[in-house]
C-alpha positions as CSV (number, residue, x, y, z in Angstrom):
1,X,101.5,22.8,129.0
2,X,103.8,25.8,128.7
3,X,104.2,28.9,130.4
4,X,101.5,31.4,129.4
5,X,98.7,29.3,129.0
6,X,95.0,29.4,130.5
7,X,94.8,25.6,131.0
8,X,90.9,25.3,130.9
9,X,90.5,27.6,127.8
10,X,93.1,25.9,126.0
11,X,91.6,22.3,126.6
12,X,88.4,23.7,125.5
13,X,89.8,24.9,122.1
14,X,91.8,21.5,121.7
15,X,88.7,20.2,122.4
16,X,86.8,21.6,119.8
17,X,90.0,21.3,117.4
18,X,89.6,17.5,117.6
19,X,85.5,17.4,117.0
20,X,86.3,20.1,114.0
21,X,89.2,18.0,112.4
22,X,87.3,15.0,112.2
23,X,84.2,16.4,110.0
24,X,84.0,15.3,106.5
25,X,83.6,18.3,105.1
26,X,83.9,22.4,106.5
27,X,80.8,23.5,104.2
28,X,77.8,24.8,105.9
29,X,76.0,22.6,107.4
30,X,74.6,22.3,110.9
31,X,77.2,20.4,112.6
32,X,80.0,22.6,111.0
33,X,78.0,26.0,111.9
34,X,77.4,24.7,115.4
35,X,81.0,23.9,116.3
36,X,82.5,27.3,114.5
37,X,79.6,29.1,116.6
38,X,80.8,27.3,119.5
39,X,85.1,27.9,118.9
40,X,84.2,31.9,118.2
41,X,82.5,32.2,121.4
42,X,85.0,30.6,123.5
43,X,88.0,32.3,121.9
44,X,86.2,36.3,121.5
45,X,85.9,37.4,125.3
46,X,89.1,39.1,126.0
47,X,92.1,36.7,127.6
48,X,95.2,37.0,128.8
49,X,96.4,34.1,127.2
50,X,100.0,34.4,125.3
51,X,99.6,32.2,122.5
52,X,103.3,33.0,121.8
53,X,104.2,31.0,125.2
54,X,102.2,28.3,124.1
55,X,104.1,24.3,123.8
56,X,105.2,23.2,120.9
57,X,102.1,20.6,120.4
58,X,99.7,23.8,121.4
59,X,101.3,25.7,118.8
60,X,101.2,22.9,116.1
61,X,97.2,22.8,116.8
62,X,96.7,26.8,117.0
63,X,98.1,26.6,113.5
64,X,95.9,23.7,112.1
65,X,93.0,25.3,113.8
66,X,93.7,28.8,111.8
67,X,94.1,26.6,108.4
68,X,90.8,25.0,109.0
69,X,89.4,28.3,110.1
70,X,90.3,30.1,107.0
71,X,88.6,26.8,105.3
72,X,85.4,27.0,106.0
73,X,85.6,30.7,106.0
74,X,86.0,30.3,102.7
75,X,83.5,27.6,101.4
76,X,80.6,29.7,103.6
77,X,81.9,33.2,101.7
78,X,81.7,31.1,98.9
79,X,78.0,29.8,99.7
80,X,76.6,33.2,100.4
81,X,78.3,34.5,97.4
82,X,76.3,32.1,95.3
83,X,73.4,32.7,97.1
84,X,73.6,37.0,96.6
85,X,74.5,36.7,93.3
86,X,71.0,34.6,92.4
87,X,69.3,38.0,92.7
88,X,68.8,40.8,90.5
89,X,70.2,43.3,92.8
90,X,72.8,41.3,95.2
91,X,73.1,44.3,97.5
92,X,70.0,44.3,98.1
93,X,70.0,41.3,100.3
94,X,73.7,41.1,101.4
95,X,72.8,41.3,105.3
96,X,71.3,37.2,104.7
97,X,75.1,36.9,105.2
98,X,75.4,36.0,109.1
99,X,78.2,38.3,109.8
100,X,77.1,41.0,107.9
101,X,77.3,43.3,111.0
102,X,80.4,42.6,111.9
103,X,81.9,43.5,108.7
104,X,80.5,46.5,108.8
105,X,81.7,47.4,112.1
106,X,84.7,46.4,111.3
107,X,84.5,48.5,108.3
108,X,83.7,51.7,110.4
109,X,86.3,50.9,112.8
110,X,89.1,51.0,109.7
111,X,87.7,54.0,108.2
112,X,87.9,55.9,111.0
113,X,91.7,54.7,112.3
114,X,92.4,55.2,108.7
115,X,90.8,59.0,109.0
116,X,92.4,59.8,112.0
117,X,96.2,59.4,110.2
118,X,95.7,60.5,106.7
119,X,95.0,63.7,105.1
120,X,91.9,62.8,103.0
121,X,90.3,59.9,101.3
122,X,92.6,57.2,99.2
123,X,91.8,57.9,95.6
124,X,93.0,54.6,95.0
125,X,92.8,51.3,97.5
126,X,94.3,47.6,97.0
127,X,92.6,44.8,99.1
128,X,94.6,41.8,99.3
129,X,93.1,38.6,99.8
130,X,89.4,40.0,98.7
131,X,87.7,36.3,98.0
132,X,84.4,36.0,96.6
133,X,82.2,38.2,99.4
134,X,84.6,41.0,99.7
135,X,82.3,42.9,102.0
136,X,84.8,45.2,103.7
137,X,85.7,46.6,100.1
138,X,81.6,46.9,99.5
139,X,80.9,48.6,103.2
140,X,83.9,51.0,102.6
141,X,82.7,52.0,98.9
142,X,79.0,52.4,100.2
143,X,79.4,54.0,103.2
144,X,82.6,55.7,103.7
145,X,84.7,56.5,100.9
146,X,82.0,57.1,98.1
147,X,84.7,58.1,95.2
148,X,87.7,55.8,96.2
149,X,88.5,53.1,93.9
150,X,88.8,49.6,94.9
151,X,91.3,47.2,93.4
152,X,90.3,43.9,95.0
153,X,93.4,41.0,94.5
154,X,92.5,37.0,95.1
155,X,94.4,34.4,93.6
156,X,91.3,32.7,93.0
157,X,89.7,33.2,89.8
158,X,86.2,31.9,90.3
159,X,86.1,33.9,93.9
160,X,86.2,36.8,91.6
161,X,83.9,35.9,89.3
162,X,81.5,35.8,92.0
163,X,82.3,39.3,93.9
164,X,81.9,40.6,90.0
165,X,78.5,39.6,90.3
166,X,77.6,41.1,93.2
167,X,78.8,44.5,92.1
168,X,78.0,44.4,88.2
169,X,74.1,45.6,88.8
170,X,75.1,48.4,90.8
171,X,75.7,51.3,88.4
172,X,77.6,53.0,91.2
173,X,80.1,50.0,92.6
174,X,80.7,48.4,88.9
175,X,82.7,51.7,88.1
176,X,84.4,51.6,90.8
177,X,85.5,48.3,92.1
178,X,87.8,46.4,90.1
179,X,88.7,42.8,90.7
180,X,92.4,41.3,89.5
181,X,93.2,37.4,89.5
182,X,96.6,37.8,90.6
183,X,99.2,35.8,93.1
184,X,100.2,39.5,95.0
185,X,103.9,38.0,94.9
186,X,104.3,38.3,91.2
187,X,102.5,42.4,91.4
188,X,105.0,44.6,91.6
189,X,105.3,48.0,90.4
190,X,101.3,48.1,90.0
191,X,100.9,48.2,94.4
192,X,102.8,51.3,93.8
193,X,99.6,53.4,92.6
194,X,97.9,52.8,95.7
195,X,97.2,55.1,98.8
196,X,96.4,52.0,100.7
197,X,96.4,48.6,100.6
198,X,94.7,46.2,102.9
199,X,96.2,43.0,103.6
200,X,93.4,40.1,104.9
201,X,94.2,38.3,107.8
202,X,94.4,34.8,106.1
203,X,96.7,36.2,103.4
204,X,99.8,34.2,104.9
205,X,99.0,31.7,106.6
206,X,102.0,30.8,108.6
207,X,105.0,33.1,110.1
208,X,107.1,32.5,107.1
209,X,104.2,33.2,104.0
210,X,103.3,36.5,106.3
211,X,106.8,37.5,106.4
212,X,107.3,36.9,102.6
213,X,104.4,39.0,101.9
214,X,105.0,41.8,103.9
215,X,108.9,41.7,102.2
216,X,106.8,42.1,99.1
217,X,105.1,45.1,100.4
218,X,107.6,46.7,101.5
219,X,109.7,46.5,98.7
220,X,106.8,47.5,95.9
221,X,104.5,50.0,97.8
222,X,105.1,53.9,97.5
223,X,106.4,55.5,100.0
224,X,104.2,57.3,102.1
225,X,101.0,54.8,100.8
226,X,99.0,53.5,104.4
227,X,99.6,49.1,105.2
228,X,96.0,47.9,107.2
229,X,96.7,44.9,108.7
230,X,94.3,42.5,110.3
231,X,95.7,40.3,113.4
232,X,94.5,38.8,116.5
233,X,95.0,39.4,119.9
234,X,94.3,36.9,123.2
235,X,92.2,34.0,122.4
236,X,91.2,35.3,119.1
237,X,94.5,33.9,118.1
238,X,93.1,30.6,117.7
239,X,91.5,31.9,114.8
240,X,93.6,34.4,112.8
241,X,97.2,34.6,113.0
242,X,99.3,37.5,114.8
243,X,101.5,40.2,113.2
244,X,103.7,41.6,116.1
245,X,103.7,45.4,114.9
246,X,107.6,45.9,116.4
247,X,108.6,43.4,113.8
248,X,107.7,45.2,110.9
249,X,110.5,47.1,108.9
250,X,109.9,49.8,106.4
251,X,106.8,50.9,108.0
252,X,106.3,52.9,110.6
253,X,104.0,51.8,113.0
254,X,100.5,54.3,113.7
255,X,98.3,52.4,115.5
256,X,97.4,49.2,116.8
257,X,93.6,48.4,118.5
258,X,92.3,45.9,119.7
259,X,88.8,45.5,119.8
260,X,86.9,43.6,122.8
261,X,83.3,42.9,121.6
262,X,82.0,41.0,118.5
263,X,84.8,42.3,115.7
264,X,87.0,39.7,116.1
265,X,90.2,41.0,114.5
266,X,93.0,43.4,115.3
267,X,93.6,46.1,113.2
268,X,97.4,47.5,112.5
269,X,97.9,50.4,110.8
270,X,101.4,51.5,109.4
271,X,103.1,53.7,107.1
272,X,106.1,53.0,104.4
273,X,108.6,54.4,105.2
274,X,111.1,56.4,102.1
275,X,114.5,54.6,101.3
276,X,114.0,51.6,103.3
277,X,115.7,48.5,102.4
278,X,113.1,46.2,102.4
279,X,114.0,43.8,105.3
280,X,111.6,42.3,107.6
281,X,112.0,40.5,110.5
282,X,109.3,38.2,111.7
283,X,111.0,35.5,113.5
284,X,111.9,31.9,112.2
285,X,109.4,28.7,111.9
286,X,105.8,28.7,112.9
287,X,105.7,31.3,116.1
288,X,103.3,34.2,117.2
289,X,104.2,37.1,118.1
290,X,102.7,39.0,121.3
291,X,101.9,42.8,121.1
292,X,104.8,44.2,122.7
293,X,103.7,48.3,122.1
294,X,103.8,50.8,124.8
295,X,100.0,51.7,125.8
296,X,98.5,55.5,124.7
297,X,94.7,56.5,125.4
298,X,92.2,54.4,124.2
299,X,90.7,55.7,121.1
300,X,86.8,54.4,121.2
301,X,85.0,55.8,118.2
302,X,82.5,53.0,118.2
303,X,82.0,52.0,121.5
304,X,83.7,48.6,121.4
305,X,84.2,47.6,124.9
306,X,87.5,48.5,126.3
307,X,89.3,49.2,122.7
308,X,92.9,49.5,123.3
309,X,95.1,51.7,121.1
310,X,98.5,50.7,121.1
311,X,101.5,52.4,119.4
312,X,105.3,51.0,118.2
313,X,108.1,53.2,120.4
């Protein structure tokens, strides 16, 4: 194994890779909630692991493990979804979801690094890669940004169908959540109306789809309108990919945190930038990126361990 790599952590994840590519299926079911439980609690405590350093074979299964990752994240979003959407009021019983907590800390982590660097609250908010639970855009519209708009983008037209059921009862949410069946490469001129747009972490799968996305961005967003992007950080990169913040163009940089308890991913926040031309350069082929930002004060509004802030020189 390469430079860089925590020998005994890395076995255990290649480990678990093998027993999780051989399952028939990634819906819930005991087996495949017991070895996700299992992968998530090897690869959350913090690590110094550089997954960027990683062999070429390591790299090839980091990469499989994500796609299989952002799998069953799907069919159990999908599951729950179903399940919500069987009752009158879905919002009612949304915290039967098993990581209902963490999207709402996560939630209150965003809102306030999105606080902290914007004059007021977004009239207007774009959430990329939304799916059929899109909780974040439900904890944000309940709890934090009660007359925001929220235009929620998935290419997937019955994941929408679903998240529309879990809003329509709500007299409040239904007026203000919208849901669009869209590939986000072919909108263009419409991601200019938006104060901020959130891009998922499994929007992009690989270095190149990432990079083509956030070309996309770059090119179509207003100037001045707030990029949230989720990455990973350590170990955690086993199960989302990594956005190096220095390799964005057309943005500047704000903040990047890390978080060290339960919220699994990283959260970069940029601006774009006025008269940019619209180049990007994340690197060639299927590579991650390590943080490579100069260290400020850690900013700890919610008590997450040892939170790192990070900002771009």
């Amino acid at each position: 194994m390469g430079n860089g790599e925590d020998l005994p952590l890395v076995q255990q994840i290649w480990d678990l890779y093998e027993s999780i590519s051989k399952l028939p299926s990634l819906k819930p079911s005991s087996e495949v909630n017991e070895l996700f439980s299992k992968l998530v609690l090897t690869c959350v405590p913090p690590s110094p692991i550089d997954v960027a350093r990683l062999s070429r074979n390591a790299q090839e299964m980091r990469w499989k493990l994500i796609r299989l990752c952002g799998e069953a994240e799907g069919f159990l979003e999908s599951h729950f979804s179903a399940l919500l959407g069987s009752f009158d009021s879905p919002l009612d019983h949304v915290e039967i979801f098993p990581y209902y907590t963490n999207y709402v800390k996560l939630a209150h982590l965003e809102h306030d690094i999105l606080s902290k660097h914007t004059a007021g609250p977004p009239a207007r908010i774009a959430f990329i890669g939304s799916g059929p639970l899109p909780l974040t855009s439900i904890v944000l519209a309940q709890r934090h940004l009660r007359s925001t708009s929220f235009h929620n983008y998935d290419i997937d037209e019955e994941a929408n169908a679903k998240a529309r059921r879990l809003v329509a009862p709500d007299p409040d949410l239904s007026g203000r959540m919208f849901f669009h069946t869209s590939d986000i490469m072919e909108v263009t001129h419409a991601l200019r109306e938006y104060d901020v747009v959130f891009l998922a972490a499994l929007v992009g799968m690989t270095a190149e789809a990432k990079e083509r996305v956030l070309e996309h961005l770059a090119k179509y967003m207003a100037p001045g309108a707030v990029l949230m992007l989720r990455s990973a950080h350590g170990a955690r990169a086993f199960l989302y990919p990594v956005v190096d913040p220095n390799s964005l163009r057309c943005f500047e940089v704000l903040s990047v945190f890390h978080p060290t308890d339960d919220v699994i991913n990283s959260v970069v926040l940029s601006r774009k930038l006025p008269g940019c031309s619209h180049t990007l350069d994340l690197g060639h082929g299927p590579m991650v990126f390590p943080c490579k930002c100069s260290g400020i004060p850690a900013f700890n509004p919610l008590n997450h361990g040892n939170m790192v802030e990070e900002m771009a020189p």
